[in-house]
N, C-alpha and C positions, 0 to 999 in steps of 0.2 A: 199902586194900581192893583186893583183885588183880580184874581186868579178868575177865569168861569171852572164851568166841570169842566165842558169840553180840552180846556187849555191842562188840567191835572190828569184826566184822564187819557189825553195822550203823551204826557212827561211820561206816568206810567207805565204804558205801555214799554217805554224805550230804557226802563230800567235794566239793568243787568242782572240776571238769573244766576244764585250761586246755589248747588247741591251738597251737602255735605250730612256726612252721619256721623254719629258716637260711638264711639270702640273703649273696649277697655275691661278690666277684671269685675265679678262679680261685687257688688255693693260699691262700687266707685263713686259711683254719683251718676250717672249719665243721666238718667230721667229729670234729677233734681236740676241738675245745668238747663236744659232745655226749657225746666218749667221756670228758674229763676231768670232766664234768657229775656222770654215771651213776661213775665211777670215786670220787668226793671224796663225794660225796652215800651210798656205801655201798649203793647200788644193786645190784649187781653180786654173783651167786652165784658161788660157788669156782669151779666147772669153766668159767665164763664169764673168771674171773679168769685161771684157767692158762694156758685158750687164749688167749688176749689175750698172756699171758708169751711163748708159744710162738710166737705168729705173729708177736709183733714181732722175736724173734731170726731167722726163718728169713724172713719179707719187709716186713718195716718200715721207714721213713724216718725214725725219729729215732733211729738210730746203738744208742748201749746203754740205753736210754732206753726206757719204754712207748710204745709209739706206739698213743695212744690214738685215730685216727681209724678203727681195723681192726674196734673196734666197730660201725662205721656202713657201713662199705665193704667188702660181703663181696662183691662180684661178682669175680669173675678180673680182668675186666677192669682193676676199680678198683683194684687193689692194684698193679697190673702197673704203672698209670700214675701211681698215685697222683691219682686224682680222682675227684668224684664224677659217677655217669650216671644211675643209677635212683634214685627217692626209696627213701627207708629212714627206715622209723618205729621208735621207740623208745618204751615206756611205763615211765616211774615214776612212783614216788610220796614225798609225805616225810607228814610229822606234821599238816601245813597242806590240801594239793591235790593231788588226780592231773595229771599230765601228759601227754602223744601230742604227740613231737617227730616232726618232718619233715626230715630232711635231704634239703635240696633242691639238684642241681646247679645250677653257677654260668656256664657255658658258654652262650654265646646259642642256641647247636644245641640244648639241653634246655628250652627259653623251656616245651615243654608241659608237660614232667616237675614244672618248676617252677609253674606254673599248678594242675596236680592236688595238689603236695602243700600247696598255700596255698589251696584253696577253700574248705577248711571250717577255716583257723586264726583265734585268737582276738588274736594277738600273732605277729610278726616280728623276728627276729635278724638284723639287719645287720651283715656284721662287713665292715670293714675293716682293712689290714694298717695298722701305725704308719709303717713304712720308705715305705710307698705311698702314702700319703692317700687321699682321694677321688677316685676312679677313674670312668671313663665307666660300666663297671659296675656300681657304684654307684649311680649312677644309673640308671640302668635298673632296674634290681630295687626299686628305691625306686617307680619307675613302675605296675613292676607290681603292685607290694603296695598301692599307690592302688587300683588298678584294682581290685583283687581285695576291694576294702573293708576292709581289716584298719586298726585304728585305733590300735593299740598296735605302736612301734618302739622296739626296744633299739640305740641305734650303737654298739655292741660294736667299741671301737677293739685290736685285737688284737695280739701279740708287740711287746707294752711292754717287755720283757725284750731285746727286739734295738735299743731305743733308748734305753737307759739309766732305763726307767721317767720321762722327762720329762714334767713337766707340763704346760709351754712348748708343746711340740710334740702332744699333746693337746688341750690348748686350742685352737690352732690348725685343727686336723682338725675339731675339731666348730664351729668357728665358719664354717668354710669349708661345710659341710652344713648349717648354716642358713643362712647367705647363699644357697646356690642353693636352697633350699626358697623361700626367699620372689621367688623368680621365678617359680616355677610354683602358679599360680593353681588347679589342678585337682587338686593333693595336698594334702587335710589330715589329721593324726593328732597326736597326743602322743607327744612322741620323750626316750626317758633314756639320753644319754652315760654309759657308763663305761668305764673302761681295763682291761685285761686282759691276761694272760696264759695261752691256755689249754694250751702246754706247760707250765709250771712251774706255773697253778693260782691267782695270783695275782686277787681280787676274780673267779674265778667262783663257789664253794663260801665259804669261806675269804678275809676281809678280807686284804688285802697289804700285808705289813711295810714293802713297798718301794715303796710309795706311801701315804707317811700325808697329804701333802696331798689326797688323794680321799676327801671325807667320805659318798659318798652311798651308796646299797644296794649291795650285792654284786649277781651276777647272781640268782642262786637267792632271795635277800631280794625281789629286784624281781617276780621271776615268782611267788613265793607270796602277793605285798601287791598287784598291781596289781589295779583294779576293772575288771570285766568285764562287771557286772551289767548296767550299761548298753546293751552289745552287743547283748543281745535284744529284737525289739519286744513289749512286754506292754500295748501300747495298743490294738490290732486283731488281732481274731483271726481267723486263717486257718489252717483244716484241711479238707487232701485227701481225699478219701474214696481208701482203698487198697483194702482188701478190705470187701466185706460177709460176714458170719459168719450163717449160718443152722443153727446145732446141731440146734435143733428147731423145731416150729411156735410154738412161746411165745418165742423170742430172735430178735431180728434186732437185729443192731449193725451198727457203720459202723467198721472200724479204719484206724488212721493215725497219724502222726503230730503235733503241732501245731506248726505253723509259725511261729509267733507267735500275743500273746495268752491271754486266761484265757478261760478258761469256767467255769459254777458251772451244778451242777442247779436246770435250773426259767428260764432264761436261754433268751430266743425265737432263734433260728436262723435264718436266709434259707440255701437251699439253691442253688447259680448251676451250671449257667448258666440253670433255670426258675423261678427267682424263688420256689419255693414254700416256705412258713415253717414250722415248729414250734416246741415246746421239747424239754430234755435233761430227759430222764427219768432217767436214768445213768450215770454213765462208771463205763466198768469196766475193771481192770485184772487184772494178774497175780493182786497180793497184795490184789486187795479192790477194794469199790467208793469210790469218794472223789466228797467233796462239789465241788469244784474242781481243776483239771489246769492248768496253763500251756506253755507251752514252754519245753523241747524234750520235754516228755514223749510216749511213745508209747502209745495209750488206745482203748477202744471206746467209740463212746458209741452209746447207742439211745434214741429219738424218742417223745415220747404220741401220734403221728400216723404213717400207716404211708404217706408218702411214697416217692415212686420216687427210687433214689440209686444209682449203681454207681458203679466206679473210674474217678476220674479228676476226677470233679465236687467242687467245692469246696462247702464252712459255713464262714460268716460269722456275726458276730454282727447281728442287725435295725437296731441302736440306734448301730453305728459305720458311717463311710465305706465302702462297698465296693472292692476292688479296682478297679482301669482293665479292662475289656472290649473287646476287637474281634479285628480280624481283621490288619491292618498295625501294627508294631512296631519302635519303633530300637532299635539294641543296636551296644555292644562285643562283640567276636567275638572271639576265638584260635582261629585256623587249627590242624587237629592232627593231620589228616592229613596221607601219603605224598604222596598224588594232591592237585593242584593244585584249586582250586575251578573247575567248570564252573559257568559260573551262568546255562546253560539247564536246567540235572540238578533234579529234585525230589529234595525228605528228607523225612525225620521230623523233626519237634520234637518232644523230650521235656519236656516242664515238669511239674514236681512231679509226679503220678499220672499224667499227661497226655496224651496224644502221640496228636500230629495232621499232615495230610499239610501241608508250606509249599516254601516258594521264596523263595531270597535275591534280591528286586528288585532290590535297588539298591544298589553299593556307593558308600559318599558320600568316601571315604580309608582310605589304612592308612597308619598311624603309624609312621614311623619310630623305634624307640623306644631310638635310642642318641641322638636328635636333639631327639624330641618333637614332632617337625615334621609335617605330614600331606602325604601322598602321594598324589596321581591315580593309579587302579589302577581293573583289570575283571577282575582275578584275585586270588588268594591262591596263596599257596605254603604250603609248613610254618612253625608256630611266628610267622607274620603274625600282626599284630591290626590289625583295621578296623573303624571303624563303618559299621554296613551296616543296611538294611530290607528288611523279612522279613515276606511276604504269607501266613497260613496260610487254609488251605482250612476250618479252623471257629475261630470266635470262641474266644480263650484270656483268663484271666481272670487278671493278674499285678499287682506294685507293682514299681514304680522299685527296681534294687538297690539303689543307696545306701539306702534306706527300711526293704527286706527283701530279704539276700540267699538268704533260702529260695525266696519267691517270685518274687525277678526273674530268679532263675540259670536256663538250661536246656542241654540238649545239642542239638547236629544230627548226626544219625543217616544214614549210607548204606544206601537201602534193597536195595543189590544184596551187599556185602560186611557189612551190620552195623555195620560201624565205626562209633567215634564221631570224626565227620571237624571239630567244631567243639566249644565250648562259649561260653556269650556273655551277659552283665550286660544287662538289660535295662535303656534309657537313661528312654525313655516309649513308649506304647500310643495308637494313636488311636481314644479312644471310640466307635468306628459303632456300636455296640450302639442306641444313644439315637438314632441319627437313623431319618427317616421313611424305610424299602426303596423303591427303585424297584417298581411292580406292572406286570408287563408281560403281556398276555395274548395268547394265540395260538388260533389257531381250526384243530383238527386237519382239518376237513370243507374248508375253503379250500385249505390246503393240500393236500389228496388222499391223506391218509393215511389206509392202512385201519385195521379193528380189529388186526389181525395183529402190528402195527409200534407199537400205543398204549401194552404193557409197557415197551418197549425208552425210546419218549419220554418217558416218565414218570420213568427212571431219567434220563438225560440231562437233564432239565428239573431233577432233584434234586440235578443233579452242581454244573449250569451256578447255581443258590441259592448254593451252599455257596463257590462259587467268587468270583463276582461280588456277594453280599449283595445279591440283590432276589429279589422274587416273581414266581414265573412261574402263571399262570391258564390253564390249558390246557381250553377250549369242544369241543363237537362242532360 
C-alpha cells in the first residue's frame, strides 16, 4: 500500500529531534565527518553535489579527492586556511530521526563560538586524530562539553586510514581518555569509542571492511539508537509566561514555551513570583486543543481564574517542589565579550522570559581550562570562564543547571552596546525569598523633608527594596 504525503508528512513530523556538535583539536577532521556524514547518508541535493565537485577542484585540500569539509566551511576565511571559525549547522534527516549538526571551531580563540553551538546539543562528537592521541585539546573541549551538560560523548578516534586501521593503537587512545576521565571528578557522561575514517568513510555511514575487529555501531547507528529521553526533566514543571494573547474579551492565554514537565487540563498551578494558584482550563495550540503538553512543546494555556500574569513570570505545578528564589546566585560564566569585565559596570540578566537589572559581586576564580586548575582573578577577558556571584536588583526564580538547563542557563547583557557580554550555568540560588525582610522605618517630618521632595523618596525608598531586600516605612 503506497504512502500519500499527508501519511509521510505526519511520520515526520513525530520523528525525534537529536542536537549534537563536533569538538575536537585543530585539523581533526570535524568538517570533513559532517560532510562525509550528509555525503554517504544521501542527504545531499544534485546542485549541492556539483558544487562540492567544483569547489573541491578549484580550493580543496584533499588533492583529487572530495573534500568534503567545504560542506561546513563556507566562510572565505575557512577555506583559505582550511579551518573552522564560525559555527555552521547542518540539518538532516534518515528513516529513524531528524538531526541539527554544529560544527564547532576547535581553536581556544573560538572557546564562545563553541559554547553557542553546544547550548542547546543533545550529544557531542569528539574526534581525535589516530597519528595524535589525546591532546590537551581534547581535553579541554571534553571540559567544556561537561560544563555545557551534554551527557552523550562519541570519541570519534579519526584517520584510522593513516595508521593502518590498528586496533592496538585504538585501544590504546581510548584507554588513555578513560584513564584521565577518572581524574576529573566534575565530568560525568556515557562515552562510545569508535574508529573512523571520515575521508575514505570507514564505520561513519557504512561498517569498515578494514576493521572487522570493531564490532560496535557505526557512527549514524549510534546517533539514531542512542536514548535521549532521559535528557528532559518530565518530573517538575516549569513554564515561562512569554506572551499574553488577548484576541478578544472571551480569550486570555499565557504563551510559551515548557521548560520541563507535563501539565494536563484540570492540574492546580502556582503562579511565582506572587504565589497566586489556579487551574488549566486549556492548552491550546496551533493544530487544536490537547488534554496534556510536556516539554519542549510550545503552548497557550488559559486559567478558570482570571489572575494577573505577564512576561516573564513563571507556572509551576502546586503539588511539586518549587524552583530556588532570590536575589544572589553562583554561576559558571563564559566571558564573550570584546571588552574585558568591569565589575563595577551593571547588566541585564536575561533568564528564560526574564530580565532584570544585576551585578557580578564576586568573582571566586577562573578556570584555567587547559589546566582545570582555578585562578585568582578581578577580571575577565574573552572566551574566560569563572565562577562568579551575581546580585540582581529583583528576585529570579531558577533550578541548578545540572537539574535544568532551560531554567538554570541565562545571558548578561550590556546595557549601553546590547551585547551579549556573558552567558552562565547556574551553580545554586540563595533562597532569601523565605527569610524574614529587614523593616526599617523613616520619619519624613524628622528629617525635614517637605511635601515637594516625598514623590522623588518614595521612588528611592522603592529602588533602595529592591536593591537591598528589606522594607522601608516611610511616616510623616
Amino acid at each position: 500500500m503506497k504512502q500519500t504525503i499527508e501519511e509521510f508528512l505526519a511520520q515526520d513530523e513525530q520523528k525525534e529531534l537529536l542536537r549534537l556538535l563536533t569538538a575536537g583539536s585543530v585539523d581533526d577532521g570535524k568538517s570533513t565527518l559532517i560532510g562525509r556524514l550528509l555525503y554517504d547518508s544521501k542527504r545531499l541535493y544534485d546542485d549541492q553535489l556539483q558544487a562540492l565537485k567544483r569547489d573541491s577542484r578549484r580550493t580543496g585540500n584533499a588533492g583529487e579527492n572530495i573534500d568534503y569539509a567545504l560542506l561546513c566551511d563556507g566562510l572565505k576565511a575557512e577555506r583559505e586556511q582550511g579551518i573552522t571559525i564560525d559555527v555552521a549547522y547542518r540539518y538532516f534527516a534518515t528513516s529513524r530521526r531528524k538531526f541539527i549538526i554544529a560544527d564547532t571551531p576547535g581553536h581556544e580563540q573560538y572557546t564562545r563560538n563553541m559554547i553557542t553551538g553546544g547550548s542547546t546539543a543533545n550529544l557531542a562528537i569528539i574526534l581525535v586524530d589516530a597519528r595524535q592521541g589525546v591532546l590537551q585539546q581534547t581535553r579541554r573541549h571534553s571540559y567544556l562539553i561537561s560544563l555545557l551538560g551534554i551527557k552523550h560523548i562519541v570519541l570519534a578516534v579519526n584517520k584510522m586510514d593513516s595508521v593502518a586501521y590498528s586496533q592496538e593503537l585504538f585501544e590504546s587512545i581510548v584507554n588513555d581518555y578513560k584513564s584521565w576521565l577518572t581524574t576529573q571528578a566534575t565530568i560525568h557522561f556515557d562515552l562510545q569509542p569508535i574508529p573512523i575514517s571520515a575521508l575514505c568513510g570507514d564505520n561513519v555511514v557504512e561498517r569498515s571492511q578494514n576493521m572487522a575487529w570493531y564490532t560496535g555501531p557505526t557512527l549514524l547507528q549510534h546517533l539514531e539508537s542512542v536514548a535521549i529521553d532521559s535528557d528532559y526533566d518530565l518530573n517538575r514543571f516549569r513554564f515561562a509566561v512569554q506572551y499574553v494573547l488577548r484576541p478578544n474579551q472571551d480569550f486570555r492565554g499565557f504563551a510559551g514555551k515548557i521548560s520541563s514537565g507535563v501539565i494536563h487540563v484540570g492540574d492546580t498551578i502556582t503562579a511565582l513570583p506572587s504565589g497566586k494558584q489556579s487551574t488549566i482550563k486549556s492548552i491550546v495550540t496551533y493544530d487544536g486543543e490537547l488534554n496534556y503538553a510536556f516539554a519542549p512543546q510550545s503552548v497557550t494555556l488559559t486559567l478558570n481564574d482570571q489572575i494577573d500574569l505577564s512576561r516573564g513570570e513563571m507556572l509551576v505545578l502546586s503539588n511539586q517542589p518549587r524552583p530556588q528564589m532570590g536575589h544572589n546566585l553562583t554561576a559558571m560564566m563564559v566571558w564573550m565579550d570584546e571588552q574585558p569585565l568591569d565589575s563595577s559596570k551593571n547588566f541585564y540578566l536575561k533568564h528564560t522570559t526574564h530580565t532584570v537589572r544585576a551585578k557580578i559581586s564576586n568573582i571566586e576564580y577562573r578556570v584555567d581550562i587547559n589546566t582545570a586548575q582555578h585562578v585568582a582573578t578581578n577580571s575577565l577577558s574573552l572566551n574566560e570562564i569563572a565562577k562568579v556571584c551575581i546580585t540582581t536588583a529583583e528576585p529570579i526564580f531558577c533550578d541548578p543547571y545540572k537539574e535544568n538547563r532551560q531554567t538554570g542557563a541565562f545571558i548578561i547583557i550590556d546595557p549601553v552596546t546590547n551585547y551579549t557580554s556573558a552567558v552562565g550555568m547556574v551553580l545554586e540560588l540563595n533562597d532569601d525569598s523565605c527569610q524574614t525582610k529587614e523593616v526599617v522605618s523613616i520619619s519624613l517630618s524628622k528629617l525635614g523633608i517637605g511635601i515637594e521632595h516625598r514623590e522623588a523618596i518614595a521612588l528611592l525608598c522603592k529602588e533602595l527594596e529592591q536593591r537591598c531586600g528589606i522594607t522601608i516605612n516611610c511616616t510623616e
